[in-house]
C-alpha positions as CSV (number, residue, x, y, z in Angstrom):
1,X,-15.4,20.2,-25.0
2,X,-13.3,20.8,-21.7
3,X,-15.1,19.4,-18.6
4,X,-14.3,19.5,-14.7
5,X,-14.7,16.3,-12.8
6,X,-13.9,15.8,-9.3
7,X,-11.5,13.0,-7.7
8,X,-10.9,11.9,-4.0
9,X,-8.1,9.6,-3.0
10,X,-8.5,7.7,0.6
11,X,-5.2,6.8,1.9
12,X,-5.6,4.0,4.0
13,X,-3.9,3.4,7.3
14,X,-1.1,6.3,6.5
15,X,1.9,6.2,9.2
16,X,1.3,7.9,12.0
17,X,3.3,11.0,12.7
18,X,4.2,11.2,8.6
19,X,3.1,14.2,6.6
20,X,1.1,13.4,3.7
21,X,-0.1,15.8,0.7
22,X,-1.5,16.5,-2.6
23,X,1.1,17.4,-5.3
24,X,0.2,20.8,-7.5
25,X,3.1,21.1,-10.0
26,X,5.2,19.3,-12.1
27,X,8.8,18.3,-11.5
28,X,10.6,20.2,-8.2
29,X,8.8,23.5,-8.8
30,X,5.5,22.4,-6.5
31,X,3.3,23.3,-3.8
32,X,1.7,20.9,-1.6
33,X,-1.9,20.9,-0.1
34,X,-4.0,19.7,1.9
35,X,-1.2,18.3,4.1
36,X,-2.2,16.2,6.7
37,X,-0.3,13.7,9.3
38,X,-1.0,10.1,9.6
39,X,-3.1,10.1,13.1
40,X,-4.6,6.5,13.2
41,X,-7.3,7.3,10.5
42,X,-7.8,7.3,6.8
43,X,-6.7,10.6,5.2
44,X,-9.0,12.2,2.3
45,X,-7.3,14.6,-1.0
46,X,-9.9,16.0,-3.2
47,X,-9.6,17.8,-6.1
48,X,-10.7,18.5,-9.9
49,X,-9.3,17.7,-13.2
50,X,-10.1,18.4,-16.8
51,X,-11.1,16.2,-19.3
52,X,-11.6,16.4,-22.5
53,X,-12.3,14.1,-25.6
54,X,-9.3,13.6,-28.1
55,X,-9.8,13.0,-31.5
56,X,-7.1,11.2,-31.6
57,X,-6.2,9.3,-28.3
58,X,-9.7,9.4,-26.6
59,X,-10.2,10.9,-23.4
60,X,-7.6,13.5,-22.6
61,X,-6.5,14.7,-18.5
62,X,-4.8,17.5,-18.1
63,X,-4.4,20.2,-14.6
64,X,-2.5,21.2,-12.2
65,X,-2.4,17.6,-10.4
66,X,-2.1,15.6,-13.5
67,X,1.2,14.1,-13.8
68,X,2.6,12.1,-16.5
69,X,2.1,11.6,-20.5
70,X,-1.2,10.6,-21.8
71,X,-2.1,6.9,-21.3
72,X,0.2,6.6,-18.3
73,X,-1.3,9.7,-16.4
74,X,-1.2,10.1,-12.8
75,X,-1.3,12.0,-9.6
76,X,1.2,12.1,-6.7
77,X,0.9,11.8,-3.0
78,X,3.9,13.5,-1.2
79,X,5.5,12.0,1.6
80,X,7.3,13.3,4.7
81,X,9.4,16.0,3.8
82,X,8.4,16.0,0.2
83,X,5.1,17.2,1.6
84,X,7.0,20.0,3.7
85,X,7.4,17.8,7.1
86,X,10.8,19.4,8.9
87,X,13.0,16.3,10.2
88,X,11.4,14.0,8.4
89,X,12.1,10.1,8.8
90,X,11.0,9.2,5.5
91,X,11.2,11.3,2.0
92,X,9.4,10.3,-1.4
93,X,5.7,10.4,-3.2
94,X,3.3,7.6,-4.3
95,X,2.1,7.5,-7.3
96,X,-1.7,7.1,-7.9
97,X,-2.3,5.9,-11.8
98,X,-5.9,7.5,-12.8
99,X,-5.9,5.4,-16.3
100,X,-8.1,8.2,-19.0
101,X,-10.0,4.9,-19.9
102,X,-11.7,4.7,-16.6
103,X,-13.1,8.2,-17.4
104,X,-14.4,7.4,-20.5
105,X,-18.1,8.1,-19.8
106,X,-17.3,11.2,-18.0
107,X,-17.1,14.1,-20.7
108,X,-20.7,13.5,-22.4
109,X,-22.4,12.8,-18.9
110,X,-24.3,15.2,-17.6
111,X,-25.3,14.2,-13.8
112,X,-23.0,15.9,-10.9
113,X,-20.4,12.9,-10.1
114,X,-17.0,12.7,-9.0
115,X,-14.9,9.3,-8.9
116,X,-12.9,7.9,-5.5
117,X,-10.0,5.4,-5.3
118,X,-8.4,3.7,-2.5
119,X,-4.9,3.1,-1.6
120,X,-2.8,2.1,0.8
121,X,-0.3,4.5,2.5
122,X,1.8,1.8,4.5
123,X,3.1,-0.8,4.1
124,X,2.9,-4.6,6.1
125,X,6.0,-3.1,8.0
126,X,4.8,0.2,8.8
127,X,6.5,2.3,6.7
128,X,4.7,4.3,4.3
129,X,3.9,3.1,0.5
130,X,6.2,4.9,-2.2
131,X,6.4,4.9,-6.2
132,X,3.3,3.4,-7.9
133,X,0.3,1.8,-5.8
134,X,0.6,-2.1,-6.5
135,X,-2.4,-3.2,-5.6
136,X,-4.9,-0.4,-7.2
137,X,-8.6,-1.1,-7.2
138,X,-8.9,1.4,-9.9
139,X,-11.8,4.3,-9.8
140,X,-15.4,4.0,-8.8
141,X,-17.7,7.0,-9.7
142,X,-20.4,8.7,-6.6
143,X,-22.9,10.8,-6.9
144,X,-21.1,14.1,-5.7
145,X,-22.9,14.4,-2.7
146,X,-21.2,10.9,-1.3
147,X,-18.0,12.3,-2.6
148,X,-16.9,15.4,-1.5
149,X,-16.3,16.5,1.6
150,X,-16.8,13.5,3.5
């Protein structure tokens, strides 16, 4: 059974005056939405994944945003002029992990929900936050009214 849930990230205090986005596609064939620049508040990406329960491996992710093999899934946040920002000063994409286990409850549920995470997008120095978030909180589910669009 092949279910839609929805995600949010919240990146925290992103640099102000960088271009952040959402990466849809795999490798250097992809597009990138919801861009948005760093202007002294948090910046919000939602989107929608499928999930699905594996006989094998458990809970399976797969879409447009999902990158990665199974257990070691994640999505990116592009950076600069990865996210389409001309003369950019900084290049590169942070890696959010979204771990199929924290999802586990998600494909027999039946209540509208969607799951947020927050991560930082700079760093003590005020640069932005590449490669994989270090310190990650992990994925708390919302009822989908708290979720999206907010």
């Amino acid at each position: 059974m092949l279910k839609e849930i929805k995600l949010k990230i919240v990146l925290q205090n992103p640099v102000e005056g960088v271009l952040y986005g959402l990466q849809k596609g795999k490798g250097s064939d992809y597009d990138t939405l919801q861009p948005q620049p760093g202007a002294g508040k948090d910046l919000n990406f939602e989107f929608a994944v499928q999930i699905k329960q594996s006989a094998s491996q458990g809970i399976s992710m797969s879409g447009p945003y999902v990158q990665g093999l199974a257990g070691s899934r994640f999505i990116y946040i592009t950076i600069g002029s990865y996210a389409g920002q001309n003369a950019a000063p900084w290049s590169g994409r942070l890696k959010v992990p979204i771990a199929e286990d924290d999802f586990s409850t998600a494909v027999s549920e039946e209540d509208a929900a969607c799951w947020s995470c927050f991560v930082p997008g700079s760093t003590a120095e005020g640069k932005p936050v590449f490669a994989t978030v270090k310190a990650f909180g992990g994925w708390s589910k919302h009822n989908l009214s708290d979720c999206i669009g907010t």
